[in-house]
VEXDREN-2710 file (C-alpha; in Angstrom, 1 decimal):
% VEXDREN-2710
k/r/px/py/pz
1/UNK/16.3/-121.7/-20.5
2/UNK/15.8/-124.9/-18.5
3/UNK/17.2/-126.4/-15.5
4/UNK/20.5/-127.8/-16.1
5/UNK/19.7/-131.4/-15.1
6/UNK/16.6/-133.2/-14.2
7/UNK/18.5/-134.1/-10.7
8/UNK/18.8/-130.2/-9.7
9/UNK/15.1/-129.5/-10.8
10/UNK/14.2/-133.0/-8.1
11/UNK/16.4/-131.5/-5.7
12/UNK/15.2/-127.8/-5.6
13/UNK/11.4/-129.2/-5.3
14/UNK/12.2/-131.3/-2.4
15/UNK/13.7/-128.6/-0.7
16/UNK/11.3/-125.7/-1.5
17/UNK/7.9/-128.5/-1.1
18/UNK/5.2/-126.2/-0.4
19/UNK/4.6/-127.5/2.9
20/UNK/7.7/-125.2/3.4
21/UNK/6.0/-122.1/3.1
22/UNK/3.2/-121.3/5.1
23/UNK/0.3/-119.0/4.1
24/UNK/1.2/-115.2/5.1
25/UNK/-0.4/-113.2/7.9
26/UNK/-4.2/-112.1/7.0
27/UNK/-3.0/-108.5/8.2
28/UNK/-0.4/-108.3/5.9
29/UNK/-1.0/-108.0/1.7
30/UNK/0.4/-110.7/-0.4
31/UNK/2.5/-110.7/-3.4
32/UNK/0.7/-109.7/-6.4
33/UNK/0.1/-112.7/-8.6
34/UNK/2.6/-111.2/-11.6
35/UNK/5.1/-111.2/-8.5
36/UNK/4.1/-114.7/-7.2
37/UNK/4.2/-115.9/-11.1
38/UNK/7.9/-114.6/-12.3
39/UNK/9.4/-115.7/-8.7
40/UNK/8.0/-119.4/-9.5
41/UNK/9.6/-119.0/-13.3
42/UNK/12.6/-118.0/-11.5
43/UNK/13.3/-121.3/-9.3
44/UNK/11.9/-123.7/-12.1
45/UNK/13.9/-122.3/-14.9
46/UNK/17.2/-120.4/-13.5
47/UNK/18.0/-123.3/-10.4
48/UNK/20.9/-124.7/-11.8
49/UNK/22.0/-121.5/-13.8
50/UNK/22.3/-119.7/-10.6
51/UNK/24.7/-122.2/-9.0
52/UNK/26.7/-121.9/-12.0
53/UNK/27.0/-118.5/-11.7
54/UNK/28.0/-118.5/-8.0
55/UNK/31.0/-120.7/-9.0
56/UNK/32.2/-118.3/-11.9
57/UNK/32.3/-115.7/-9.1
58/UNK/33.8/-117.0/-6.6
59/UNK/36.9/-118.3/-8.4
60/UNK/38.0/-115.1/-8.8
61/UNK/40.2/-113.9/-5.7
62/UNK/38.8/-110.5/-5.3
63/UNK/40.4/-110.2/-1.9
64/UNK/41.6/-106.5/-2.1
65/UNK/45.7/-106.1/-2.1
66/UNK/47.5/-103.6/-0.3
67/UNK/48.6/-100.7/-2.9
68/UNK/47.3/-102.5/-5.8
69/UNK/44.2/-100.3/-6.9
70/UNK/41.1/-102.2/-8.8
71/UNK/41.9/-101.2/-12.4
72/UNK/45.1/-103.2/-11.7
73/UNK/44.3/-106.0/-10.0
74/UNK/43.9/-109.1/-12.4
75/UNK/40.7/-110.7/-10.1
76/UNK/38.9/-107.4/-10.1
77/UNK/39.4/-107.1/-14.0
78/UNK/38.4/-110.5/-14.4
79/UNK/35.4/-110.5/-12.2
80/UNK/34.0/-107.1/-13.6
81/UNK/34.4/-108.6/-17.6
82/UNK/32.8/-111.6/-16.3
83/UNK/30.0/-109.5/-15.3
84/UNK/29.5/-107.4/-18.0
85/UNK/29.7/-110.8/-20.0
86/UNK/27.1/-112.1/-18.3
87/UNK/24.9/-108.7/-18.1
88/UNK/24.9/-108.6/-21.4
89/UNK/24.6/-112.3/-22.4
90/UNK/21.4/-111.6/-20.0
91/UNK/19.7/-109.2/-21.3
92/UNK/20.9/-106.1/-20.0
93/UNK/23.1/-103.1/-20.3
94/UNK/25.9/-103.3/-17.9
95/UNK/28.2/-100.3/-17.5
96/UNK/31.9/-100.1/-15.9
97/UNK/32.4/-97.2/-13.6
98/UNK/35.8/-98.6/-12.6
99/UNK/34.9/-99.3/-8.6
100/UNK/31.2/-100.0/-9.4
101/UNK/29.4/-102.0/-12.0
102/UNK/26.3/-101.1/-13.0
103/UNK/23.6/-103.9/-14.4
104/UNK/20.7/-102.1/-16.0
105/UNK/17.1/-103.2/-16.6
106/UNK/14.7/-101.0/-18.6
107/UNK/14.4/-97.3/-18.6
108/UNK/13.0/-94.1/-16.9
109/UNK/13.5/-91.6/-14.2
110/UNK/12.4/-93.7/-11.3
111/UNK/14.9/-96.3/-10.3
112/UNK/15.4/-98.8/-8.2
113/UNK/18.7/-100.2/-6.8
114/UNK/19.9/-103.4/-5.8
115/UNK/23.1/-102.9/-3.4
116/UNK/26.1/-105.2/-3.2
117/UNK/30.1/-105.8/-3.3
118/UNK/32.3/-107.9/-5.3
119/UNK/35.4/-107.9/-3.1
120/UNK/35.8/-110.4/-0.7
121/UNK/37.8/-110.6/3.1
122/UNK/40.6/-112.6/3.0
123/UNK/41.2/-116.1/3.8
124/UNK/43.6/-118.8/5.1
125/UNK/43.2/-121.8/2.2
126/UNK/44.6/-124.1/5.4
127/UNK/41.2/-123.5/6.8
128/UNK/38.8/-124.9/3.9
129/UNK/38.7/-128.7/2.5
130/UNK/39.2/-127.8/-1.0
131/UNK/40.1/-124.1/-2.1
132/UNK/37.9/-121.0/-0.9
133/UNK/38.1/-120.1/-4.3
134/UNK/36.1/-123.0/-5.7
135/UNK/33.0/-123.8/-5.2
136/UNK/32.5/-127.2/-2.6
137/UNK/29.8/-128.6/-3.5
138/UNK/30.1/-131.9/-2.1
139/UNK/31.8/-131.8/0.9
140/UNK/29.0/-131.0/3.2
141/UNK/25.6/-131.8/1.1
142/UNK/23.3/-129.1/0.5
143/UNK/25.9/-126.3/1.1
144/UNK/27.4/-124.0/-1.1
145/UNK/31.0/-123.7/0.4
146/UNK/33.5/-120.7/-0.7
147/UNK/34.6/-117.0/0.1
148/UNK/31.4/-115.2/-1.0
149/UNK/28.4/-117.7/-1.3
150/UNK/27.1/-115.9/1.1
151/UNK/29.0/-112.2/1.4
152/UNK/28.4/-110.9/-0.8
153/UNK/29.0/-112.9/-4.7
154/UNK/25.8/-115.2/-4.3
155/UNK/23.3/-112.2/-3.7
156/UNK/24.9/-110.7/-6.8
157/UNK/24.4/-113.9/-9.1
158/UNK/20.7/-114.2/-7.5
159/UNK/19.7/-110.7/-8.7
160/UNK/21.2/-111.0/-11.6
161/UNK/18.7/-114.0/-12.6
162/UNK/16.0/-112.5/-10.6
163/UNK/16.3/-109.8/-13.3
164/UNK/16.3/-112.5/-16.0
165/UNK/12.9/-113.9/-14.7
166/UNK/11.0/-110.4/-14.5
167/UNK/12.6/-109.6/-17.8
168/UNK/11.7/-113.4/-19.5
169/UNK/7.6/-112.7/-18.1
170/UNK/7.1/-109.6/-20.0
171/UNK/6.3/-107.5/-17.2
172/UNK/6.0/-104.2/-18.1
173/UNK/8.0/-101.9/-15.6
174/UNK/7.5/-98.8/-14.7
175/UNK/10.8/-97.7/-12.6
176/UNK/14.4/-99.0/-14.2
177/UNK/15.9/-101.8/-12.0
178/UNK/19.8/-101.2/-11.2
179/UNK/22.1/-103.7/-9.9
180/UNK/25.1/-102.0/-8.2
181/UNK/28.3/-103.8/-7.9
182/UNK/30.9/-101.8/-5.6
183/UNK/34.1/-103.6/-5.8
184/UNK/36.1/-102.2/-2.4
185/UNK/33.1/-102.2/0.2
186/UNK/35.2/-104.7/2.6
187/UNK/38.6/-102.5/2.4
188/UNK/37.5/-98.6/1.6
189/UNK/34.4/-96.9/1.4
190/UNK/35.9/-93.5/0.0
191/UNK/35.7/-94.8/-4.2
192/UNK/31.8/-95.4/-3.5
193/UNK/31.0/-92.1/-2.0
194/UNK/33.6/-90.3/-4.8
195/UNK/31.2/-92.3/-7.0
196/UNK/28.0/-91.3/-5.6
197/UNK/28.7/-87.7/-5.9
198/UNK/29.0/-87.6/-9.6
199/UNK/26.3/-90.2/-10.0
200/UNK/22.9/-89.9/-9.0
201/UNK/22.4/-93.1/-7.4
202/UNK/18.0/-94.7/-7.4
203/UNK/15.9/-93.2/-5.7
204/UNK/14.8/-96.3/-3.7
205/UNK/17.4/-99.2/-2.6
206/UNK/17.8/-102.4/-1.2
207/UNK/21.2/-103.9/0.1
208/UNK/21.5/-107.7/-0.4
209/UNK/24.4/-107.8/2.2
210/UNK/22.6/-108.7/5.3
211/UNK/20.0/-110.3/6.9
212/UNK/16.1/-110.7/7.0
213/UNK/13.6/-110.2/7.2
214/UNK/14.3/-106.3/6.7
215/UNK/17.4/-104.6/8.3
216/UNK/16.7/-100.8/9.5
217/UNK/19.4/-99.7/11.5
218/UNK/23.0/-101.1/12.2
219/UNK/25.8/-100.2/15.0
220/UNK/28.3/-98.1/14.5
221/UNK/31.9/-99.9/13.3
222/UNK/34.9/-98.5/15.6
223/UNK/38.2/-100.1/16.7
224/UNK/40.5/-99.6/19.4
225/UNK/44.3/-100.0/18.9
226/UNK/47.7/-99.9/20.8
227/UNK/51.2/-101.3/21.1
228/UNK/52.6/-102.6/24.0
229/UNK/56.6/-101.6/23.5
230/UNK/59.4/-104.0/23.9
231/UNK/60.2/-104.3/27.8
232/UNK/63.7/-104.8/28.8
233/UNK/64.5/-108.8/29.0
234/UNK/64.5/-110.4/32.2
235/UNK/68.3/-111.3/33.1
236/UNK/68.9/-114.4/34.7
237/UNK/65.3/-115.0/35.7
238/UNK/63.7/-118.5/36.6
239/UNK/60.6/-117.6/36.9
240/UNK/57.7/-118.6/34.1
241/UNK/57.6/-115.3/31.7
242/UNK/55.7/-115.0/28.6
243/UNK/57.7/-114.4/25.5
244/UNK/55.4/-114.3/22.7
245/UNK/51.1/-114.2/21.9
246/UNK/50.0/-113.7/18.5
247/UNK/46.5/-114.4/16.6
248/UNK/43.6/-113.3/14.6
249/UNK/43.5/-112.8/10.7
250/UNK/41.7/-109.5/9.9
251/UNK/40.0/-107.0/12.1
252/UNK/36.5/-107.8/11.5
253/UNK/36.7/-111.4/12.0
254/UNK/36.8/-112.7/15.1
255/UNK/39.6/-115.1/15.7
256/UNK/40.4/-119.0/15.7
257/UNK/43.3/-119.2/16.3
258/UNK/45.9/-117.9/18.9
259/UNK/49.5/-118.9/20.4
260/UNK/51.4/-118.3/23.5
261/UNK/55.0/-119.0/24.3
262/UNK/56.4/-119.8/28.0
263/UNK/59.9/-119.4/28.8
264/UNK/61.0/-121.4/32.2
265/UNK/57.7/-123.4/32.1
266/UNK/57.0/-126.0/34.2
267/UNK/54.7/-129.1/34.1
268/UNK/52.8/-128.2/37.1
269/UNK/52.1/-125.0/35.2
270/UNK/51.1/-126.8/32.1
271/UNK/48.7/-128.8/34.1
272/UNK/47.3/-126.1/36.0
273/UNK/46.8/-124.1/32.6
274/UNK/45.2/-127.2/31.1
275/UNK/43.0/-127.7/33.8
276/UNK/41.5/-124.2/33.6
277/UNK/41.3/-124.7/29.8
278/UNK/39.2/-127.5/29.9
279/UNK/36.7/-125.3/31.4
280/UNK/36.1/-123.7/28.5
281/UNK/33.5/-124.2/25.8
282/UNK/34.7/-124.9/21.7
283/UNK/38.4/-124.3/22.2
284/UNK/41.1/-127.1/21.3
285/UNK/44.7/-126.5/23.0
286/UNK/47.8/-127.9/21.7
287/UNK/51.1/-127.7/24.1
288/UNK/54.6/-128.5/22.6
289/UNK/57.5/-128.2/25.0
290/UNK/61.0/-127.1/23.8
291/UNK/63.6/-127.4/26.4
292/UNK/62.3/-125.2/29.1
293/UNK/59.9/-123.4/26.7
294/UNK/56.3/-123.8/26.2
295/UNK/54.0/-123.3/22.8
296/UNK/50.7/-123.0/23.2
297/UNK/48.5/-122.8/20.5
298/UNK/44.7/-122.4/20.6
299/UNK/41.8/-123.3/17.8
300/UNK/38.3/-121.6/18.8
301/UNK/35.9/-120.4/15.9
302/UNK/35.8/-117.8/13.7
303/UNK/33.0/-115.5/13.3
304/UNK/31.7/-112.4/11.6
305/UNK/33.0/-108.8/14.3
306/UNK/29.0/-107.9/14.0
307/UNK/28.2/-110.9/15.8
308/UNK/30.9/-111.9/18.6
309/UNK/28.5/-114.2/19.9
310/UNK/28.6/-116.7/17.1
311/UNK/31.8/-117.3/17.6
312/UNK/34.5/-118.1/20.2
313/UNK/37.4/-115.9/20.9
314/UNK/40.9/-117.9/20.5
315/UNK/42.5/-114.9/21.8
316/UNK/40.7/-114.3/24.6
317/UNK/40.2/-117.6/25.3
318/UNK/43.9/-118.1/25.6
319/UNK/44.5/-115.0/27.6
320/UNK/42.0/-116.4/30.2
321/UNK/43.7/-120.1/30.4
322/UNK/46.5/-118.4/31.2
323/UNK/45.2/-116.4/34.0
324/UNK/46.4/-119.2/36.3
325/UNK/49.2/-116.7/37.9
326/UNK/50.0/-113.6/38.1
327/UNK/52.6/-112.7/34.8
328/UNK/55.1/-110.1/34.9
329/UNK/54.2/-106.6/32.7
330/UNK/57.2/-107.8/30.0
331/UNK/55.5/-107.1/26.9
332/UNK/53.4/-110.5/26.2
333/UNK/52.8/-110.4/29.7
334/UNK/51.0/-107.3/29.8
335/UNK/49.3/-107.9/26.9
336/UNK/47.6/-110.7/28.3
337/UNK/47.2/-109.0/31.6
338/UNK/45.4/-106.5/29.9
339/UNK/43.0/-108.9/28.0
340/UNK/42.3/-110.7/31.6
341/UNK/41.1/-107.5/33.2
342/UNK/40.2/-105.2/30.7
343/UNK/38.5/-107.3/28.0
344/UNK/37.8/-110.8/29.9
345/UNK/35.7/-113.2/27.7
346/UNK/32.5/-111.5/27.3
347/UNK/31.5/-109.5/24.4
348/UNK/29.7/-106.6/26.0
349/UNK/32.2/-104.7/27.7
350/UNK/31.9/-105.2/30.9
351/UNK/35.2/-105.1/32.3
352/UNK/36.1/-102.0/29.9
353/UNK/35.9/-99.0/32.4
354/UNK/32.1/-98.0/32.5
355/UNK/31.8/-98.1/28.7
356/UNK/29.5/-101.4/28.6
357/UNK/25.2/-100.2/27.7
358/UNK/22.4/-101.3/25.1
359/UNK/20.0/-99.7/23.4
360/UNK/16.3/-101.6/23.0
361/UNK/16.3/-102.0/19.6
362/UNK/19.9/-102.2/18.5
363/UNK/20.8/-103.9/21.2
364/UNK/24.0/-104.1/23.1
365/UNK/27.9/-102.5/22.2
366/UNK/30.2/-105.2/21.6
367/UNK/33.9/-105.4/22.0
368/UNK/35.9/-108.1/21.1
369/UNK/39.8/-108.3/20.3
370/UNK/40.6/-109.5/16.7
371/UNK/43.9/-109.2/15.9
372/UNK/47.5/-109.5/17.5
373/UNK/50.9/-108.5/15.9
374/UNK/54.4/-109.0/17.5
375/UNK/57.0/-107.1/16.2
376/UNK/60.2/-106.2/17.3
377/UNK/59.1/-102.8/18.2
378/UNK/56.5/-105.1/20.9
379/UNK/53.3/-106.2/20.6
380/UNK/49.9/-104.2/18.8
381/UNK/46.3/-105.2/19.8
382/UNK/43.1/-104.4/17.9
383/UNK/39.7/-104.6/19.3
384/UNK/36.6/-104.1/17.2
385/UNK/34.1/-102.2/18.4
386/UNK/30.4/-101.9/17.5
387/UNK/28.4/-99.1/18.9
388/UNK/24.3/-98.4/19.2
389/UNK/22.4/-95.6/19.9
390/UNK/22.3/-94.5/23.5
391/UNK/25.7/-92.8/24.2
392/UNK/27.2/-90.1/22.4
393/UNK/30.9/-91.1/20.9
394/UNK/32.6/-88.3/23.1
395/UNK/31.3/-90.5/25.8
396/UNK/32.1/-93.6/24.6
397/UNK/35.5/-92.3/23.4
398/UNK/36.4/-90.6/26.9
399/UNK/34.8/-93.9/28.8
400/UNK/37.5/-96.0/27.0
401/UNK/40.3/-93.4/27.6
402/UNK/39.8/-93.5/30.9
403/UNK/39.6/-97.4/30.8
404/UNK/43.1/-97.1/29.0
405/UNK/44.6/-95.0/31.4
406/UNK/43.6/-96.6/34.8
407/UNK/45.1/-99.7/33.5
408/UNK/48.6/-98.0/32.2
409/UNK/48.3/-96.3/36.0
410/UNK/49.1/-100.2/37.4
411/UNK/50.6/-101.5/34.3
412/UNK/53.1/-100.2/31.4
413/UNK/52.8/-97.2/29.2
414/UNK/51.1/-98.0/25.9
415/UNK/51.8/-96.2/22.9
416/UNK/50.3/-95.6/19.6
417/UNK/47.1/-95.3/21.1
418/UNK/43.8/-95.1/18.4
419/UNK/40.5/-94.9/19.1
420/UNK/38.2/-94.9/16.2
421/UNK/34.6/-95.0/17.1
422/UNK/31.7/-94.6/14.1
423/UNK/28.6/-93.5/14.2
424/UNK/25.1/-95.8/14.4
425/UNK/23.0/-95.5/11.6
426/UNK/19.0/-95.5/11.0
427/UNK/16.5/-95.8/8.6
428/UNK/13.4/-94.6/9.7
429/UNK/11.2/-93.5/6.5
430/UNK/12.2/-96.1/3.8
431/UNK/8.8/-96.7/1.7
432/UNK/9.7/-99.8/0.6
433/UNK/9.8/-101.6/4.1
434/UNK/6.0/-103.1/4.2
435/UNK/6.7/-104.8/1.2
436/UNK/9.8/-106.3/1.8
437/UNK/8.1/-107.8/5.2
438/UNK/5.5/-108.7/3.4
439/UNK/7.0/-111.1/0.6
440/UNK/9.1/-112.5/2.9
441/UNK/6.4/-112.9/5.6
442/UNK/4.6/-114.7/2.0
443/UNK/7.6/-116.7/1.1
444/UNK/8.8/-118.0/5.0
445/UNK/5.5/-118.5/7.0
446/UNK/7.2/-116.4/9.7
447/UNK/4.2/-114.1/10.6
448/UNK/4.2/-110.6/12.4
449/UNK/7.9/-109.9/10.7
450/UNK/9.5/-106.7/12.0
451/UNK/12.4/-104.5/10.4
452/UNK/15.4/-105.5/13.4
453/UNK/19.2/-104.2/13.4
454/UNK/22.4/-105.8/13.0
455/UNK/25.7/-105.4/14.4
456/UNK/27.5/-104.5/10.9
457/UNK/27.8/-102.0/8.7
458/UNK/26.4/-102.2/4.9
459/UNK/26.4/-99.7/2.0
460/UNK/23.0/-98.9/3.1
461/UNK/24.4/-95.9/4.9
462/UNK/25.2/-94.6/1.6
463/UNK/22.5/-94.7/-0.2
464/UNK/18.6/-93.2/-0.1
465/UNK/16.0/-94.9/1.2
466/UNK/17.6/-98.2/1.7
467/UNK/17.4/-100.9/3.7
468/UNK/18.9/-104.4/3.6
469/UNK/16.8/-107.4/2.6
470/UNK/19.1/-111.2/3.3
471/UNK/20.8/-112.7/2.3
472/UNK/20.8/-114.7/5.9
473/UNK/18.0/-116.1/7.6
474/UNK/16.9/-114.2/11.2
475/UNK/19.4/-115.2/14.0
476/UNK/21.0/-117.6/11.4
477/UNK/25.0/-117.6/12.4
478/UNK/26.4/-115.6/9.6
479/UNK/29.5/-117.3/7.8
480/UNK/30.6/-114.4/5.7
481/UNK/34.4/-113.3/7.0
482/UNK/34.7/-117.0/8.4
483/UNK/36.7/-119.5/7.6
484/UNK/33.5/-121.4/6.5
485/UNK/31.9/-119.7/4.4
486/UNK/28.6/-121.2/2.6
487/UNK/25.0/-120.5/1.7
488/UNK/22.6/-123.7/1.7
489/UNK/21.5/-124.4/-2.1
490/UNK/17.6/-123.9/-0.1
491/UNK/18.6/-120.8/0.9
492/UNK/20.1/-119.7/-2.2
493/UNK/16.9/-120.4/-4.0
494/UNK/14.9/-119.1/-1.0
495/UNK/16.4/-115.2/-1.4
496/UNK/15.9/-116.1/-5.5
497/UNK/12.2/-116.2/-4.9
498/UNK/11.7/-113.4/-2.7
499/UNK/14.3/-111.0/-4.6
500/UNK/12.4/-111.6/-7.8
501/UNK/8.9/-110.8/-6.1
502/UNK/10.3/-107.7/-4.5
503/UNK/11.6/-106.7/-7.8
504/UNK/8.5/-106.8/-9.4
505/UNK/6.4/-105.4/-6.3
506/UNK/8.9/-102.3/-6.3
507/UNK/9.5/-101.2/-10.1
508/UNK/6.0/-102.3/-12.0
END
């Protein structure tokens, strides 16, 4: 099949020239030349198909809803007929499993697995320039904008045609290729290990659901949550009290967007918090006074949990530009005492008791507050946690308690206290690990490539010998669970290359 237009075959050669690619490391073996041949076929012939493919995927809203199980919710049904459709219009045999899809390429004992997820996180459509469940691609040029270009719906549509490319050259296989499509991986786990234990998943596995060049270890996910309970209203007072904070979306996003509410405000306290604000790096404030009330509401930048770096904090942000007085412990109050001394505006931990450390290779814990609900019962806080090796989680879990307690000790009582701390994982004897560095080592020009570890948590836990390979560039910001979601169309066709010369290196 050919490129769709004679504009998208111009466009994908300017962007993939070969000056792109440099030659790979002498130390390291390249791509065979069947490899090297089908991955070429691949971009020249599938370009345009691919993109079409992304778009079919991601208008379906396969954002999971609460108490609505897959086999009844419309988007999943839609999504997984689209891809057994499409399977099958490909090529291959595609069977329903009810949480996971199975795409199927040739036959035989030895198998190898391509990991990914149809479900996407959630999204607020007020964010995006035209819906997150169409593909935009003409607002920003050269991007692919929509929830799941990148996590995890354009993997899956660049494997699938990675398949068609291996399958179109004849190459005669000698393990069966197996694309899994799990359909809950953002909102429970438990369907895919039920699934797992009746099904014998491949022998050898490679998770398209993170970064390159090879991904061998990753923290371990944990949360801490509490509520602050309703305090007794201040009768009569003058003084400026806080009467309200809210933000964040979902807990493994980091939030944008925060508000605050001042009762008895003042202007000299509205310039004094503004002052302190405009310290601060990539937040917008808003103030809108009310009689004696002020709103405050707070834009910063969302992020993936894994990497609290990318992204800036509107909640912690706001807590700090208020830190311009002491605030009474009513319940907003404390709340955003509590962020001010206990969380602060790192990401590391600092301020949290003597729970902050690092390992070498994964790096450093990260804690970072996400989401904020008031309720008339008070106000609940989750933090997001990710844990390396290094520290044991009693440790970590009786380091936080005693955190927790120190602070009730000069505070308020909290209640409803959880601490949920999971476990880091590592990969140490995958076979499949030089050859993944190796093609994409071939395909980038970045020499001396090394397996690293990421802050999230794939389905690579759950399966054998398996690693993740992209889809994001090395210490690329990672726009899955943003609010700006996109892969570049180079990029896209990039991981389209490499996964169809890892696909041939690993099953012929």
């Amino acid at each position: 099949m050919r490129p769709r237009s004679f504009h998208m075959v111009a466009l994908v050669m300017g962007l993939l020239s070969p000056a792109a690619f440099a030659a790979a490391p002498a130390s390291q073996i390249p791509p065979s030349t069947a490899a090297t041949k089908a991955a070429t076929h691949a971009l020249k012939t599938y370009s345009g198909d691919i993109v079409a493919s992304v778009a079919k995927m991601v208008s379906y809203n396969t954002v999971a809803v609460p108490n609505v199980p897959i086999a009844a919710n419309p988007a999943h049904i839609g999504f997984k007929q689209y891809l057994r459709e499409h399977g099958e219009h490909l090529g291959f045999d595609v069977t329903d499993y009810g949480s996971v899809v199975v795409v199927g390429m040739g036959k035989g004992p030895q198998r190898v697995g391509i990991v990914t997820h149809g479900d996407v996180q959630p999204v607020n459509p007020a964010k995006w320039a035209k819906s997150p469940f169409e593909l935009d691609t003409t607002s920003e040029p050269g991007r692919l904008i929509g929830r799941g270009t990148e996590d995890d719906k354009g993997p899956i549509a660049t494997a699938l045609y990675a398949m068609k490319a291996i399958k179109d050259q004849g190459i005669v296989l000698s393990k069966r290729i197996e694309l899994y499509v799990y359909m809950a991986e953002e909102s429970d786990w438990d369907p895919l290990v039920a699934h797992l234990k009746e099904h014998a998943p491949p022998q050898m596995n490679i998770t398209l659901d993170s970064e390159y060049p090879v991904v061998t270890a990753e923290k371990g996910f944990g949360s801490v949550s509490f509520m602050l309970p309703n305090q007794p209203a201040r009768i009569d007072s003058v003084e400026p009290d806080l009467i309200a904070f809210t933000g964040g979306f979902f807990g493994s996003q980091i939030p944008e967007d925060a508000g605050a509410v001042i009762a008895n405000a003042t202007p000299r306290l509205e310039a004094q918090i503004r002052q302190r604000a405009a310290a601060q790096k990539g937040m917008r404030y808003q103030f809108l006074w009310q009689d004696k009330q002020l709103a405050i509401t707070a834009l910063g930048v969302s992020a993936h949990s894994s990497q609290p770096e990318n992204g800036v904090n509107a909640i912690s942000m706001l807590a700090d530009a208020l830190a311009v007085r002491p605030w009474a412990d009513s319940t907003a109050g404390a709340l955003v005492n509590f962020l001010n001394e206990v969380i602060g505006t790192g990401v590391y931990g600092q301020k949290f008791g003597n729970v902050a450390y690092r390992d070498d290779f994964m790096g450093p814990m990260t804690v970072a507050p996400t989401v904020i609900k008031q309720s008339p019962e008070g106000i609940s806080l989750n933090i997001n946690i990710r844990r390396p090796k290094g520290k044991s989680k009693d440790q970590v879990v009786a380091e936080m308690s005693a955190a927790l307690t120190q602070w009730q000790a000069r505070h308020v009582a909290l209640t409803n206290i959880k601490l949920n701390i999971g476990d880091p994982w590592v990969q140490a004897n995958a076979p499949q690990v030089d050859t993944l560095l190796s093609v994409f080592s071939h395909y980038t020009g970045i020499k001396n490539a090394k397996p690293r570890s990421i802050g999230g948590g794939t389905n690579s836990r759950l399966f054998p010998n398996a690693v993740s390979f992209g889809p994001a560039m090395p210490d690329a910001t990672y726009s899955g669970h943003s609010e700006h979601e996109f892969i570049t169309l180079k990029q896209l066709l990039l991981n389209l290359q490499m996964y169809t010369a890892v696909l041939v290196e690993l099953a012929k």
